[in-house]
C-alpha positions as a Markdown table, in Angstrom:
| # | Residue | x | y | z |
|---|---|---|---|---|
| 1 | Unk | 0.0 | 0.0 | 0.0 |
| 2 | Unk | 1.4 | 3.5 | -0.9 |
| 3 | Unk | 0.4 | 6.3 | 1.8 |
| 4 | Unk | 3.9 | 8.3 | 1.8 |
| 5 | Unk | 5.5 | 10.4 | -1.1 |
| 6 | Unk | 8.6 | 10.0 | -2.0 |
| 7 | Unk | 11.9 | 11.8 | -0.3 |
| 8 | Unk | 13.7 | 14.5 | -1.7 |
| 9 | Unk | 17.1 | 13.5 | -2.9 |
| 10 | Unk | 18.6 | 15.9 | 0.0 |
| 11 | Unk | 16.6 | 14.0 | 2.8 |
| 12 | Unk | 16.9 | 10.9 | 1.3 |
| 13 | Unk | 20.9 | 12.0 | 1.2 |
| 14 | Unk | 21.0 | 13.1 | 4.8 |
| 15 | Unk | 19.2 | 9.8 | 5.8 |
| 16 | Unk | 21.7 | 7.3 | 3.9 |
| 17 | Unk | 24.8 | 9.5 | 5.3 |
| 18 | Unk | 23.1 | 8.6 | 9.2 |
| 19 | Unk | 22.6 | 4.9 | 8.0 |
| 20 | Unk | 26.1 | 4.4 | 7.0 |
| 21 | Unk | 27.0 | 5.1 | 10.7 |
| 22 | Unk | 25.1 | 2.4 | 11.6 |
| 23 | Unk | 26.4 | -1.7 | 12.0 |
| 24 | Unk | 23.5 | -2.6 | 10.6 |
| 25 | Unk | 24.5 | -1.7 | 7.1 |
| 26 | Unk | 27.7 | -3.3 | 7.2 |
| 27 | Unk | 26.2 | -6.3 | 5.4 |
| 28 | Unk | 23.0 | -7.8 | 4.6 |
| 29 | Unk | 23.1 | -10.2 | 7.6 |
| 30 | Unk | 22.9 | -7.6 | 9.7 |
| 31 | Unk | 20.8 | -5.3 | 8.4 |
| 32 | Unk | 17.9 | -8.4 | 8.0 |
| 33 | Unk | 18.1 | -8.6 | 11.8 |
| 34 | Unk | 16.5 | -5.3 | 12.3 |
| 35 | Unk | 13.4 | -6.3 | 10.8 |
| 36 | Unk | 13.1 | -9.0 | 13.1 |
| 37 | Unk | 10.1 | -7.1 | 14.7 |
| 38 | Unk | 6.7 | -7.6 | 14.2 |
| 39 | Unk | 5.5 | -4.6 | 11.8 |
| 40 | Unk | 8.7 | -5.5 | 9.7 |
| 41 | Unk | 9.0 | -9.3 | 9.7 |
| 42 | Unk | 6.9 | -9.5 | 6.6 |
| 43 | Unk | 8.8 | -7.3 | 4.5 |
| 44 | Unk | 12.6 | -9.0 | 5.5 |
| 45 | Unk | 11.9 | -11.5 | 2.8 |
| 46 | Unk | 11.6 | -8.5 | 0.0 |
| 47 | Unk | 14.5 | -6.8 | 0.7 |
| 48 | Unk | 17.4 | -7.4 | -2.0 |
| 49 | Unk | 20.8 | -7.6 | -1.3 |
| 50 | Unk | 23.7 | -5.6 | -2.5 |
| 51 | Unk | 27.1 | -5.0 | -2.2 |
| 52 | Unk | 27.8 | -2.0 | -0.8 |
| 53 | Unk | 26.9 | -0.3 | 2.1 |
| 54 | Unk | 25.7 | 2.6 | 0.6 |
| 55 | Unk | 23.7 | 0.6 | -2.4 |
| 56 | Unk | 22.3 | -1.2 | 0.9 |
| 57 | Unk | 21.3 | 2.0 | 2.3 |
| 58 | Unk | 19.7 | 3.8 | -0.4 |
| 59 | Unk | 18.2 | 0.5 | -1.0 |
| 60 | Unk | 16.1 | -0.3 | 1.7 |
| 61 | Unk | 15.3 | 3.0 | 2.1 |
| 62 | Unk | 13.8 | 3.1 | -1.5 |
| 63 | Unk | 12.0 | -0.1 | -0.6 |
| 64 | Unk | 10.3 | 1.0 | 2.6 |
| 65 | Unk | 9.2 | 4.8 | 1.9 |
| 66 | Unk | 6.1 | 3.5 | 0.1 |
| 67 | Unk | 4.9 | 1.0 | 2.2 |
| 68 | Unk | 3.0 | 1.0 | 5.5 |
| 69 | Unk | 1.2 | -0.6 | 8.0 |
| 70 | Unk | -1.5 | -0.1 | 9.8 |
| 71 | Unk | -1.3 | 3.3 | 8.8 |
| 72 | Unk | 2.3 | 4.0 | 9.6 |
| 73 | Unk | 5.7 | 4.6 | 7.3 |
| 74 | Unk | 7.6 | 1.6 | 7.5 |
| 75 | Unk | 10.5 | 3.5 | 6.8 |
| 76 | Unk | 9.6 | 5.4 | 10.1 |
| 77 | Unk | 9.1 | 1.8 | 11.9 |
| 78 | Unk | 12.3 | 1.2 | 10.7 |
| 79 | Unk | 14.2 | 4.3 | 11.2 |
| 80 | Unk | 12.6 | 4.1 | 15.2 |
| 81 | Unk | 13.4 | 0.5 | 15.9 |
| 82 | Unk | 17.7 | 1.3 | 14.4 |
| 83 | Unk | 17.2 | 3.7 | 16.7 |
| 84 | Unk | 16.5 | 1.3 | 19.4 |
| 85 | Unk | 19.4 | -1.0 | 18.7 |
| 86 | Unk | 21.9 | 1.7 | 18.7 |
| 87 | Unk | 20.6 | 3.9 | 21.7 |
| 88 | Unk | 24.1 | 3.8 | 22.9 |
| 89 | Unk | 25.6 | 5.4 | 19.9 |
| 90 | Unk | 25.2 | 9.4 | 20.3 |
| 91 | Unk | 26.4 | 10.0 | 16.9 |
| 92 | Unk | 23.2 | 8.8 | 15.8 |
Protein backbone atom coordinates (compact mmCIF):
# COMPACT_ATOMS: atom_id res chain seq x y z
CA UNK A 1 0.00 0.00 0.00
CA UNK A 2 1.43 3.55 -0.90
CA UNK A 3 0.44 6.32 1.75
CA UNK A 4 3.90 8.28 1.82
CA UNK A 5 5.45 10.43 -1.15
CA UNK A 6 8.56 10.02 -2.02
CA UNK A 7 11.91 11.78 -0.29
CA UNK A 8 13.72 14.50 -1.65
CA UNK A 9 17.09 13.50 -2.87
CA UNK A 10 18.57 15.90 0.01
CA UNK A 11 16.57 14.02 2.79
CA UNK A 12 16.93 10.88 1.34
CA UNK A 13 20.91 12.01 1.22
CA UNK A 14 21.03 13.07 4.75
CA UNK A 15 19.17 9.81 5.75
CA UNK A 16 21.68 7.34 3.95
CA UNK A 17 24.77 9.51 5.29
CA UNK A 18 23.13 8.62 9.15
CA UNK A 19 22.62 4.89 8.02
CA UNK A 20 26.12 4.43 7.04
CA UNK A 21 27.02 5.12 10.72
CA UNK A 22 25.05 2.43 11.58
CA UNK A 23 26.44 -1.65 12.00
CA UNK A 24 23.55 -2.59 10.60
CA UNK A 25 24.45 -1.72 7.11
CA UNK A 26 27.68 -3.34 7.17
CA UNK A 27 26.23 -6.28 5.44
CA UNK A 28 22.98 -7.81 4.59
CA UNK A 29 23.09 -10.21 7.57
CA UNK A 30 22.93 -7.60 9.66
CA UNK A 31 20.82 -5.34 8.42
CA UNK A 32 17.90 -8.36 7.99
CA UNK A 33 18.05 -8.63 11.83
CA UNK A 34 16.52 -5.31 12.26
CA UNK A 35 13.42 -6.32 10.79
CA UNK A 36 13.13 -8.95 13.09
CA UNK A 37 10.08 -7.09 14.74
CA UNK A 38 6.73 -7.55 14.19
CA UNK A 39 5.49 -4.62 11.84
CA UNK A 40 8.70 -5.48 9.73
CA UNK A 41 9.05 -9.34 9.66
CA UNK A 42 6.91 -9.52 6.64
CA UNK A 43 8.79 -7.33 4.49
CA UNK A 44 12.60 -9.03 5.46
CA UNK A 45 11.93 -11.53 2.76
CA UNK A 46 11.64 -8.54 -0.03
CA UNK A 47 14.55 -6.78 0.69
CA UNK A 48 17.40 -7.45 -1.97
CA UNK A 49 20.78 -7.63 -1.34
CA UNK A 50 23.73 -5.64 -2.46
CA UNK A 51 27.05 -5.03 -2.17
CA UNK A 52 27.81 -1.99 -0.79
CA UNK A 53 26.85 -0.31 2.14
CA UNK A 54 25.70 2.64 0.64
CA UNK A 55 23.72 0.62 -2.39
CA UNK A 56 22.25 -1.22 0.94
CA UNK A 57 21.26 2.00 2.30
CA UNK A 58 19.70 3.81 -0.40
CA UNK A 59 18.16 0.47 -1.02
CA UNK A 60 16.12 -0.30 1.66
CA UNK A 61 15.31 3.05 2.08
CA UNK A 62 13.85 3.06 -1.48
CA UNK A 63 11.96 -0.09 -0.60
CA UNK A 64 10.30 0.99 2.58
CA UNK A 65 9.25 4.81 1.91
CA UNK A 66 6.12 3.48 0.11
CA UNK A 67 4.87 0.95 2.17
CA UNK A 68 3.04 0.96 5.46
CA UNK A 69 1.21 -0.63 8.04
CA UNK A 70 -1.45 -0.10 9.85
CA UNK A 71 -1.26 3.31 8.82
CA UNK A 72 2.34 3.95 9.56
CA UNK A 73 5.68 4.56 7.26
CA UNK A 74 7.61 1.56 7.49
CA UNK A 75 10.55 3.47 6.78
CA UNK A 76 9.61 5.37 10.10
CA UNK A 77 9.13 1.77 11.90
CA UNK A 78 12.27 1.16 10.74
CA UNK A 79 14.18 4.26 11.18
CA UNK A 80 12.57 4.12 15.24
CA UNK A 81 13.35 0.49 15.90
CA UNK A 82 17.67 1.28 14.44
CA UNK A 83 17.24 3.70 16.67
CA UNK A 84 16.48 1.27 19.43
CA UNK A 85 19.38 -1.03 18.71
CA UNK A 86 21.94 1.73 18.73
CA UNK A 87 20.58 3.95 21.68
CA UNK A 88 24.15 3.84 22.86
CA UNK A 89 25.64 5.41 19.86
CA UNK A 90 25.16 9.44 20.34
CA UNK A 91 26.39 9.96 16.95
CA UNK A 92 23.18 8.80 15.77
Amino acid sequence: MSMSKKLSSRVRDMCVDVLLKCDSFKNDRYLRTVFDVQYLSAFKNGLKQFDDPKERALGTIEYLQDKSSDGTSLLTIFLEELKLINKEDPSL
